[in-house]
VOKOL-327333 format. One record per residue (C-alpha): residue in one letter; chain; residue number from 1; z, x, y. Coordinates in Angstrom, 1 decimal. Each point is the difference from the previous one (the first is absolute). Layout:
VOKOL-327333
<pt><code>a</code><unit>A</unit><pos>NUM</pos><pz>Z</pz><px>X</px><py>Y</py></pt>
...
END
This chain:
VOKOL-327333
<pt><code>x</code><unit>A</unit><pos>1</pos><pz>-123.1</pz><px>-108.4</px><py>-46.1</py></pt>
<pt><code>x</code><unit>A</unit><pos>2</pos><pz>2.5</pz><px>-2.3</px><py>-0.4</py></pt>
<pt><code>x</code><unit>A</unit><pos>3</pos><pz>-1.3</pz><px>-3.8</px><py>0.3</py></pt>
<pt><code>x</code><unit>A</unit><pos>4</pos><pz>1.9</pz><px>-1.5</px><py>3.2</py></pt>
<pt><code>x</code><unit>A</unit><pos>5</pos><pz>2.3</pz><px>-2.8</px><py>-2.1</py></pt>
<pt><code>x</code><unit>A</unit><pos>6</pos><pz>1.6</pz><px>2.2</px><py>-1.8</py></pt>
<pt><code>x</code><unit>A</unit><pos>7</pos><pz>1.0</pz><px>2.1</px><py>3.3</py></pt>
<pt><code>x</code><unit>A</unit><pos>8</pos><pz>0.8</pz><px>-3.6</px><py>1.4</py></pt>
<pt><code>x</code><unit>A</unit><pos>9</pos><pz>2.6</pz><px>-0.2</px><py>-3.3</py></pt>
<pt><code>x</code><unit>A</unit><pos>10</pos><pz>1.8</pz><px>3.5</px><py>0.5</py></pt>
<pt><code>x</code><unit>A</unit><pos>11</pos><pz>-0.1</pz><px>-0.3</px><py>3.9</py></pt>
<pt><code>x</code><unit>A</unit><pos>12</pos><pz>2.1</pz><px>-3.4</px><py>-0.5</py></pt>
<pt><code>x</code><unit>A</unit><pos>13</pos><pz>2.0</pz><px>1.5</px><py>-2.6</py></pt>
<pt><code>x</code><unit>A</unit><pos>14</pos><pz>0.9</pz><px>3.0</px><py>2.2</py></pt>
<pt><code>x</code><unit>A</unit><pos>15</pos><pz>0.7</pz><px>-2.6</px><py>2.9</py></pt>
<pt><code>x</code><unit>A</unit><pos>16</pos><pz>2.6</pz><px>-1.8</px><py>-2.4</py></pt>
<pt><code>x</code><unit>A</unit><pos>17</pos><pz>2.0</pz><px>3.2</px><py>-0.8</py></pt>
<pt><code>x</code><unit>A</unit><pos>18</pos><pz>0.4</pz><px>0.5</px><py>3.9</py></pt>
<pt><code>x</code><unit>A</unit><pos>19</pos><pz>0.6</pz><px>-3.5</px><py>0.5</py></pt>
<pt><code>x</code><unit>A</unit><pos>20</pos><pz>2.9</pz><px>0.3</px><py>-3.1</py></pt>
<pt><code>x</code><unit>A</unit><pos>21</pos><pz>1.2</pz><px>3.8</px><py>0.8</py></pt>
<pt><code>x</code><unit>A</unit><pos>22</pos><pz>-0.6</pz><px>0.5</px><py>3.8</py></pt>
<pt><code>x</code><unit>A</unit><pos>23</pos><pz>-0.8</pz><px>-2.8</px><py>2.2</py></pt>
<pt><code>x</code><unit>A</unit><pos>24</pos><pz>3.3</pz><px>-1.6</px><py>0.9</py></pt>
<pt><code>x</code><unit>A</unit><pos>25</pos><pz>1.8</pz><px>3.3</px><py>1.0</py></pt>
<pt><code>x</code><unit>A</unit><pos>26</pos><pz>-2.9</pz><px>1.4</px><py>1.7</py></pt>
<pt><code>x</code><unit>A</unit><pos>27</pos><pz>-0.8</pz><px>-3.4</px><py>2.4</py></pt>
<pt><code>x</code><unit>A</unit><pos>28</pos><pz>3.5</pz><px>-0.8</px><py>0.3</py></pt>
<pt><code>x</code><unit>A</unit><pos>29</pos><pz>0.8</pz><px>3.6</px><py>2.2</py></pt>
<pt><code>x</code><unit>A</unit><pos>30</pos><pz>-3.5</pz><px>-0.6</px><py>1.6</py></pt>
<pt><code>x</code><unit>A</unit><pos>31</pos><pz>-1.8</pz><px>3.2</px><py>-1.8</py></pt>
<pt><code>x</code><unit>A</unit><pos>32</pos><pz>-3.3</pz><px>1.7</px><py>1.2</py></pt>
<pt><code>x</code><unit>A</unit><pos>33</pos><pz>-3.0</pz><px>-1.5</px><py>-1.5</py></pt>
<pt><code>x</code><unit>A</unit><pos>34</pos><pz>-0.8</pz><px>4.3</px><py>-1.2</py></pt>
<pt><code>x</code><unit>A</unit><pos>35</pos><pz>3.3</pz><px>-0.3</px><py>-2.2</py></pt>
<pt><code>x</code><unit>A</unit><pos>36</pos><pz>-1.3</pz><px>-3.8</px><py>-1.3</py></pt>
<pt><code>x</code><unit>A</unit><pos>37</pos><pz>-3.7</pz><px>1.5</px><py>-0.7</py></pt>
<pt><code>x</code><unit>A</unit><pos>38</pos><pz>1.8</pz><px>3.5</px><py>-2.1</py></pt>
<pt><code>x</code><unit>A</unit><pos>39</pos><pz>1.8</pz><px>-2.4</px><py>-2.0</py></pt>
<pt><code>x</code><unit>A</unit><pos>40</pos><pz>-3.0</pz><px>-2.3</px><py>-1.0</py></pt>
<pt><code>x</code><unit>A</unit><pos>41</pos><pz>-2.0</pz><px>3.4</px><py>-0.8</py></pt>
<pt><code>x</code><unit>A</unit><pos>42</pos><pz>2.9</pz><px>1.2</px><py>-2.3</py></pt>
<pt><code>x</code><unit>A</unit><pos>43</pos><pz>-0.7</pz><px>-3.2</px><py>-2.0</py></pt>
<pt><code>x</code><unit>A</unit><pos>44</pos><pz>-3.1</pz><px>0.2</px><py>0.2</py></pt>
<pt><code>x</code><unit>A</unit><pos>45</pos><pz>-0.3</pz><px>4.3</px><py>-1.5</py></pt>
<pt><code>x</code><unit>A</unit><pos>46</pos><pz>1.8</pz><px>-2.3</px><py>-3.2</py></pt>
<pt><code>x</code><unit>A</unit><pos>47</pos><pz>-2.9</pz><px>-2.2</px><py>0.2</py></pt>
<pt><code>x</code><unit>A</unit><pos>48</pos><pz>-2.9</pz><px>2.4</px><py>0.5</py></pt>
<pt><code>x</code><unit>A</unit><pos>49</pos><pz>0.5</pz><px>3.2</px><py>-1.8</py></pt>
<pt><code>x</code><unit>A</unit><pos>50</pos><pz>-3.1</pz><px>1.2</px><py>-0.1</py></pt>
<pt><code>x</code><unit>A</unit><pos>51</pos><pz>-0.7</pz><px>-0.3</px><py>3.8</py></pt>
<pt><code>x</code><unit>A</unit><pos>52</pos><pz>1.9</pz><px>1.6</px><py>2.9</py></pt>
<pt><code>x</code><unit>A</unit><pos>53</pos><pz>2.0</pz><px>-2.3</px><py>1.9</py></pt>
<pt><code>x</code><unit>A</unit><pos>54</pos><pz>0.4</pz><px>1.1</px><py>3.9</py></pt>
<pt><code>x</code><unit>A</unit><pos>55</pos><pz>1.6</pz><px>-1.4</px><py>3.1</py></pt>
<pt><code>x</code><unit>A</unit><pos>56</pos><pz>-1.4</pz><px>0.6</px><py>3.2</py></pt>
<pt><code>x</code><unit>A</unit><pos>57</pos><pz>-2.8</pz><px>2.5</px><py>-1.5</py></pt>
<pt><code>x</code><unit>A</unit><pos>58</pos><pz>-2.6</pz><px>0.7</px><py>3.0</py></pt>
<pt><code>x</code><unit>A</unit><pos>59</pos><pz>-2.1</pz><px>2.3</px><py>-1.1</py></pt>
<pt><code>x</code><unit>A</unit><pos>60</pos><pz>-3.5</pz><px>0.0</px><py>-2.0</py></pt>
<pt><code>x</code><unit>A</unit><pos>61</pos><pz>-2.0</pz><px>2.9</px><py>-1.0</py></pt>
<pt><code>x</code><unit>A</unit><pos>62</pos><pz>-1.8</pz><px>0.4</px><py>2.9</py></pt>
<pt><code>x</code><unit>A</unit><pos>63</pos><pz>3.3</pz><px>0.0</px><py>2.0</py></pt>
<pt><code>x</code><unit>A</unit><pos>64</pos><pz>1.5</pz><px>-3.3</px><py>1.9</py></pt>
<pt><code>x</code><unit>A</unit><pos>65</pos><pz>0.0</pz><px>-3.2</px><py>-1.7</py></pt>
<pt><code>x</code><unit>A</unit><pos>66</pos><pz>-2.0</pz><px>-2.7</px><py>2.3</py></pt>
<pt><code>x</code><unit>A</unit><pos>67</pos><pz>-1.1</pz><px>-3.7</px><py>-0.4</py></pt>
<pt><code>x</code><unit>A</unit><pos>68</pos><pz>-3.9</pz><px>-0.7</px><py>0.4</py></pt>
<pt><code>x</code><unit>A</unit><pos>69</pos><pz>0.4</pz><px>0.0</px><py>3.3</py></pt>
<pt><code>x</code><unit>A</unit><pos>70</pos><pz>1.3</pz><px>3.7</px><py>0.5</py></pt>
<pt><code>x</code><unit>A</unit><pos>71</pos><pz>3.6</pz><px>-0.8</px><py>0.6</py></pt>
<pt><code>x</code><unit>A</unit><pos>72</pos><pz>2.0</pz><px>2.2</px><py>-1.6</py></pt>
<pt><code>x</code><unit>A</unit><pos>73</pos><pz>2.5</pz><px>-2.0</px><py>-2.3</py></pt>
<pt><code>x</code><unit>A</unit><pos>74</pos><pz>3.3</pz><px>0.5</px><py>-1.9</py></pt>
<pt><code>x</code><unit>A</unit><pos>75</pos><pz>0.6</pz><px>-2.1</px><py>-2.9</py></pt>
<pt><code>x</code><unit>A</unit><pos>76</pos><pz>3.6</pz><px>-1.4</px><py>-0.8</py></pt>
<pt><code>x</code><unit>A</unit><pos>77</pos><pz>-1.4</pz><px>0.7</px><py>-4.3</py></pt>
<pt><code>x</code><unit>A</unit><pos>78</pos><pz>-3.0</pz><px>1.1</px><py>-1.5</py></pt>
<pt><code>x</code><unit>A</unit><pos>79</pos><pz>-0.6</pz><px>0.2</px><py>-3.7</py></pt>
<pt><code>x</code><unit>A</unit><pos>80</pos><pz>-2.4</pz><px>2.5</px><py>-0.3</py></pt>
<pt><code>x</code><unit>A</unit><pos>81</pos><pz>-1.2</pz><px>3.3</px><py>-1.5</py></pt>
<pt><code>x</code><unit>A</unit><pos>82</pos><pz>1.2</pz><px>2.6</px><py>1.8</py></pt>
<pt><code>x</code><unit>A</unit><pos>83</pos><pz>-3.0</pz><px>2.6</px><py>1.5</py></pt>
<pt><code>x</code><unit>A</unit><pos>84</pos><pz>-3.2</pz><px>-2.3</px><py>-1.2</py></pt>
<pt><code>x</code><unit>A</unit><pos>85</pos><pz>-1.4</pz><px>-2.6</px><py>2.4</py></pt>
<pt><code>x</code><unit>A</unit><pos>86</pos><pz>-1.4</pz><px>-1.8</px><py>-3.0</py></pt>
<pt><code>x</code><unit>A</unit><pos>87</pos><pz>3.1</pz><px>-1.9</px><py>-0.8</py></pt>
<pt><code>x</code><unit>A</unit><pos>88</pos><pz>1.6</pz><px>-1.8</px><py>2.4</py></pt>
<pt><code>x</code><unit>A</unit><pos>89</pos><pz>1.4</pz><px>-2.5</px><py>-1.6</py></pt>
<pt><code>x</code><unit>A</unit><pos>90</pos><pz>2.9</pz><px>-1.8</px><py>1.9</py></pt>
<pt><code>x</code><unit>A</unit><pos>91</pos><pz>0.9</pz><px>-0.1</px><py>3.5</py></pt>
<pt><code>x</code><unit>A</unit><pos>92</pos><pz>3.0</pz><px>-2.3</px><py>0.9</py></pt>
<pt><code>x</code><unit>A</unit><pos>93</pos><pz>1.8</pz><px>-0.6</px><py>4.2</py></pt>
<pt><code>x</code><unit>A</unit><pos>94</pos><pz>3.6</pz><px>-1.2</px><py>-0.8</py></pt>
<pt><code>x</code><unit>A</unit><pos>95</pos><pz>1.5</pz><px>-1.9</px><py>2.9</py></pt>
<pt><code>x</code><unit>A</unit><pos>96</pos><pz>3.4</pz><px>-1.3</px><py>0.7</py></pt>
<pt><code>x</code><unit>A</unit><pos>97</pos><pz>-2.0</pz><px>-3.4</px><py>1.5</py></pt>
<pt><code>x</code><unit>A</unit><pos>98</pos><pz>-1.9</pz><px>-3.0</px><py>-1.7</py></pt>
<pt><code>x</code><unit>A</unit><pos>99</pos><pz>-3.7</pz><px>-1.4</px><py>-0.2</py></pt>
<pt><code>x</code><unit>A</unit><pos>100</pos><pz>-0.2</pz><px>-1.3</px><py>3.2</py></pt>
<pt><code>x</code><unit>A</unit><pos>101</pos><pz>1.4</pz><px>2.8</px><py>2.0</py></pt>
<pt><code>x</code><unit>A</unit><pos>102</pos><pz>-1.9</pz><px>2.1</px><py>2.2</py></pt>
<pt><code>x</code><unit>A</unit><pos>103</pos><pz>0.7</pz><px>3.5</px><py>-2.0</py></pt>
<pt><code>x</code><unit>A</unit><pos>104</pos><pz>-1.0</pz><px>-1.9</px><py>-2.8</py></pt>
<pt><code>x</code><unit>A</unit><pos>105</pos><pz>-3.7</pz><px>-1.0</px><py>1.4</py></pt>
<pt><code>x</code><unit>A</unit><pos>106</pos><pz>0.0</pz><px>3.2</px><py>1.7</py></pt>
<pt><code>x</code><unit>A</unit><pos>107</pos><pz>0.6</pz><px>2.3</px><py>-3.7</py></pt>
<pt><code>x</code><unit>A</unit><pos>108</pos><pz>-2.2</pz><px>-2.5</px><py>-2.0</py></pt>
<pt><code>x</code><unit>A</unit><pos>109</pos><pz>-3.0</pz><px>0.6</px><py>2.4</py></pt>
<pt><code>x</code><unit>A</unit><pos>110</pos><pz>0.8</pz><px>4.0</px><py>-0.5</py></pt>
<pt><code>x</code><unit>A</unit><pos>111</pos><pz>-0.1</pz><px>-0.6</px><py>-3.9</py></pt>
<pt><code>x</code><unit>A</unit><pos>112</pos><pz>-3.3</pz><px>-1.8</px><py>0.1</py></pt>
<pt><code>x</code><unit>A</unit><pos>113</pos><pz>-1.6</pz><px>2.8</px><py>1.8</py></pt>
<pt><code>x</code><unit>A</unit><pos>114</pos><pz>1.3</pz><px>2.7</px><py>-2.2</py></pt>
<pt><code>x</code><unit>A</unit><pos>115</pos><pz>-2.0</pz><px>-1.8</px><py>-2.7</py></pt>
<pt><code>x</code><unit>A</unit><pos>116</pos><pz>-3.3</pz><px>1.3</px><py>0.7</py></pt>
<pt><code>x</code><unit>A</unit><pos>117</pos><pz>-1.2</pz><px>3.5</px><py>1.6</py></pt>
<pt><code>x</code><unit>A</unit><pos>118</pos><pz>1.1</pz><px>3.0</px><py>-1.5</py></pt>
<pt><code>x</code><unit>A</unit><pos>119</pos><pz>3.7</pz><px>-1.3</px><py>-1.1</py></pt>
<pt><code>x</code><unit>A</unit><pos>120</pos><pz>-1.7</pz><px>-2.9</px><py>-1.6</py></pt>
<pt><code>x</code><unit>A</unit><pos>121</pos><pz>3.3</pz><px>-1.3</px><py>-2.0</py></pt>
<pt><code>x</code><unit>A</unit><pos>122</pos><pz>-0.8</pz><px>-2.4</px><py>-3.0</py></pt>
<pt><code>x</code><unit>A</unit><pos>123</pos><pz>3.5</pz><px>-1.7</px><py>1.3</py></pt>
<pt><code>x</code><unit>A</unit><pos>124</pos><pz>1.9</pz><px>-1.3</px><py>3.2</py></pt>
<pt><code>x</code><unit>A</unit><pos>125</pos><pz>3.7</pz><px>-1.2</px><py>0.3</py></pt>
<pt><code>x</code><unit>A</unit><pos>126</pos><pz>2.0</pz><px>-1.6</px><py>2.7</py></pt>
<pt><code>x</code><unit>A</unit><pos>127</pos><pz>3.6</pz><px>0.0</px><py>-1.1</py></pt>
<pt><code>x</code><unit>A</unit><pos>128</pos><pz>2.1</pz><px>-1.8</px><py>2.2</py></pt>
<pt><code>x</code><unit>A</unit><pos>129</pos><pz>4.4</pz><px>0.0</px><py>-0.6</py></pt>
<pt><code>x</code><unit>A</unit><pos>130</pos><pz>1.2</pz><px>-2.7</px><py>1.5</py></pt>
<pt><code>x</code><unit>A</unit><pos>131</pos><pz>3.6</pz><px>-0.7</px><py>-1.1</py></pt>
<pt><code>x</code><unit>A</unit><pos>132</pos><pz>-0.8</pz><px>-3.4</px><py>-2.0</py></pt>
<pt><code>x</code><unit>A</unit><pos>133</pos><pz>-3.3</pz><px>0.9</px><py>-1.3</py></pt>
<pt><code>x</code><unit>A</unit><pos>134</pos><pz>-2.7</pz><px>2.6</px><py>0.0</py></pt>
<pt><code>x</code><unit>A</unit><pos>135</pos><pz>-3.5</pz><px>-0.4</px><py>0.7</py></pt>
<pt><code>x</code><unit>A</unit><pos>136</pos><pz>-2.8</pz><px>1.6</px><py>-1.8</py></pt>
<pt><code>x</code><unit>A</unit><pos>137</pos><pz>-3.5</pz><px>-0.2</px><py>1.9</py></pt>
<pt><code>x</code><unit>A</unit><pos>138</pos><pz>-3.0</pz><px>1.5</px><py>-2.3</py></pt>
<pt><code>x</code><unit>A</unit><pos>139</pos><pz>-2.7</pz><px>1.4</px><py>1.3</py></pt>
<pt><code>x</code><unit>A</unit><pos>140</pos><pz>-3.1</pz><px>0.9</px><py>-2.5</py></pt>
<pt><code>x</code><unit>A</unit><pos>141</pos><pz>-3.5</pz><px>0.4</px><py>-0.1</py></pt>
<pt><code>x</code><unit>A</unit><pos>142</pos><pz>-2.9</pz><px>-2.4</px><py>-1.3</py></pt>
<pt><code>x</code><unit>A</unit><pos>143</pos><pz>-3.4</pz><px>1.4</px><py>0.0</py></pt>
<pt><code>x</code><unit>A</unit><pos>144</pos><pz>-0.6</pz><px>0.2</px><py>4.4</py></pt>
<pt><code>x</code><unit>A</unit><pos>145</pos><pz>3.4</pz><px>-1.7</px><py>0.7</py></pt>
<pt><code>x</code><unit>A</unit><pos>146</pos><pz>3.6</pz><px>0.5</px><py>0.4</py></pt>
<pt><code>x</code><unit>A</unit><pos>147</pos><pz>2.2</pz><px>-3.1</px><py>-1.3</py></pt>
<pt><code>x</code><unit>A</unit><pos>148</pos><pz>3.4</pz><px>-0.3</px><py>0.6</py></pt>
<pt><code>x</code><unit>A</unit><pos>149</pos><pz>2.9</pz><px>-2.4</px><py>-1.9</py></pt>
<pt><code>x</code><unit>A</unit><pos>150</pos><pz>3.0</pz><px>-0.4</px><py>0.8</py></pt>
<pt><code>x</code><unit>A</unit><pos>151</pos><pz>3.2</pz><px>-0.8</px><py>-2.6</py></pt>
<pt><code>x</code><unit>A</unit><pos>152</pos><pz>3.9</pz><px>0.7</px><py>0.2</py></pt>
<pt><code>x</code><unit>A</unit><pos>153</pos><pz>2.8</pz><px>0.8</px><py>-2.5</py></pt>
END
């Protein structure tokens, strides 16, 4: 297991190459948020060679992917292991919004409840584009609780 700051490090370094390499001509023609999120995960297979990388990845050993809650869910990026529940390591929402937007509150709430129950990932990120700026929300555990800070780059 990897400890959570050093994800932190190579999630914001992966974030930087898209901001540098991608984020200009992508926002400028108005892109879909699934061609932002595939760029972020090619950085990010750089990053994390020994983990899979995958966008929009909805299925678990036991077949659909759901929240503690029994929705059924389909993340933007997971770093994971592929075929072993014991390693879900990332989960990130990527949204063409900010902090305070509605999609924003509405993914952060999914990310905390993929945190426990049988997903149980060590790590949640909000990643919100926003032409000027992007916002990072993360979402880890601390013994019984889920804390959340928030930063931008």
């Amino acid at each position: 297991m990897i400890n959570n700051n050093i994800i932190k490090g190579k999630i914001r370094e992966a974030l930087k190459l898209f901001i540098v390499k991608d984020k200009q001509a992508l926002l400028c023609v108005d892109i879909y948020e699934p061609t932002i999120s595939h760029r972020i995960a090619v950085y990010l297979e750089e990053l994390f060679p020994d983990f899979d990388i995958d966008c929009e990845y909805n299925k678990t050993l036991l077949g659909k992917k759901k929240d503690m809650n029994g929705k059924k869910i389909r993340p933007d990026i997971i770093i994971h292991t592929r075929s072993t529940n014991e390693d879900n390591s990332v989960i990130l929402e990527i949204k063409k919004s900010g902090k305070n937007s509605k999609l924003a509150k509405a993914d952060i709430e999914k990310l905390k409840r993929c945190m426990t129950g049988t997903l149980n990932y060590n790590l949640g990120v909000f990643v919100g584009i926003l032409k000027r700026k992007i916002d990072i929300c993360w979402i880890e555990k601390n013994n019984n609780s889920i804390l959340e800070s928030w930063e931008n780059i």
